[in-house]
C-alpha positions in Angstrom: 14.8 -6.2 0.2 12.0 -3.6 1.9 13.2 -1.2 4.2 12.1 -3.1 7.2 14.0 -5.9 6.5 16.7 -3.8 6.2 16.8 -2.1 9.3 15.8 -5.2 11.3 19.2 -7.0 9.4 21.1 -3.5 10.8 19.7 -3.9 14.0 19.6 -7.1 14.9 22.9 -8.4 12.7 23.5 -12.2 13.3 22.9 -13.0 16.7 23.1 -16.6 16.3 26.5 -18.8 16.5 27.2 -22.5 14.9 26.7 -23.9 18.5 23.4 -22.9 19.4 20.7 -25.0 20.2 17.7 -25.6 17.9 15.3 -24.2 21.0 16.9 -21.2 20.8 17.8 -20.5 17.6 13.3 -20.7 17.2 12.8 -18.7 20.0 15.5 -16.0 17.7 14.0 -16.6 14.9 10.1 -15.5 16.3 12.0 -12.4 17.7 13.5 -11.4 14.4 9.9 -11.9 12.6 8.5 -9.9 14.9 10.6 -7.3 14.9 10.3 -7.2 11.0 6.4 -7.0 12.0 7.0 -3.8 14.3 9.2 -2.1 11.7 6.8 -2.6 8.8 3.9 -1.5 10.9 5.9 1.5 11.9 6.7 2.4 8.9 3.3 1.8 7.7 2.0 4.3 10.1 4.1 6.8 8.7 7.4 6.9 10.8 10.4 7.8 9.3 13.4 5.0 8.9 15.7 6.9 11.6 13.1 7.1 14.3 11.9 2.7 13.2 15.4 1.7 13.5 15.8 3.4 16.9 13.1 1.1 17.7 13.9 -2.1 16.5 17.0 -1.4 18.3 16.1 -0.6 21.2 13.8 -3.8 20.8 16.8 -6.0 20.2 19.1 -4.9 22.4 16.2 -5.6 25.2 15.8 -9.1 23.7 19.3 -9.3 23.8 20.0 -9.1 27.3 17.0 -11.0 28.5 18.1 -14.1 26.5 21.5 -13.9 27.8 20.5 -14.1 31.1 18.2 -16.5 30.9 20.6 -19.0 29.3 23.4 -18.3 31.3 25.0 -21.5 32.1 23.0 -24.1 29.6 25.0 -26.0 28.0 24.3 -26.9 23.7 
């Protein structure tokens, strides 16, 4: 496992649950990609794996709340 993946699985854990819907399990799925894509490029440019995971999550967190709102109330 590369460091990216790594801190992407630290910040982003397991967001999804056994009764989400396929829709938005995708739409996590994409997010968690490119996330991995932002940490590897991050990392490529010579950040250090402190200030990347700060990042990523920041990144998620952001993602988090965003989805959560927007699903509020739909039903799986």
């Amino acid at each position: 496992m590369s460091s990216a993946d790594e801190i992407v699985e630290k910040a982003v854990g397991e967001h999804l649950e056994d009764n989400v819907p396929a829709r938005i399990a995708e739409i996590i799925e994409r997010h968690r990609q490119a996330l991995l894509g932002l940490a590897n490029a991050l990392l490529a440019a010579g950040r250090d794996e402190d200030e990347v995971a700060q990042v990523i999550q920041k990144a998620s967190e952001s993602f988090s709340v965003k989805l959560k709102s927007e699903t509020k109330g739909l039903q799986s």
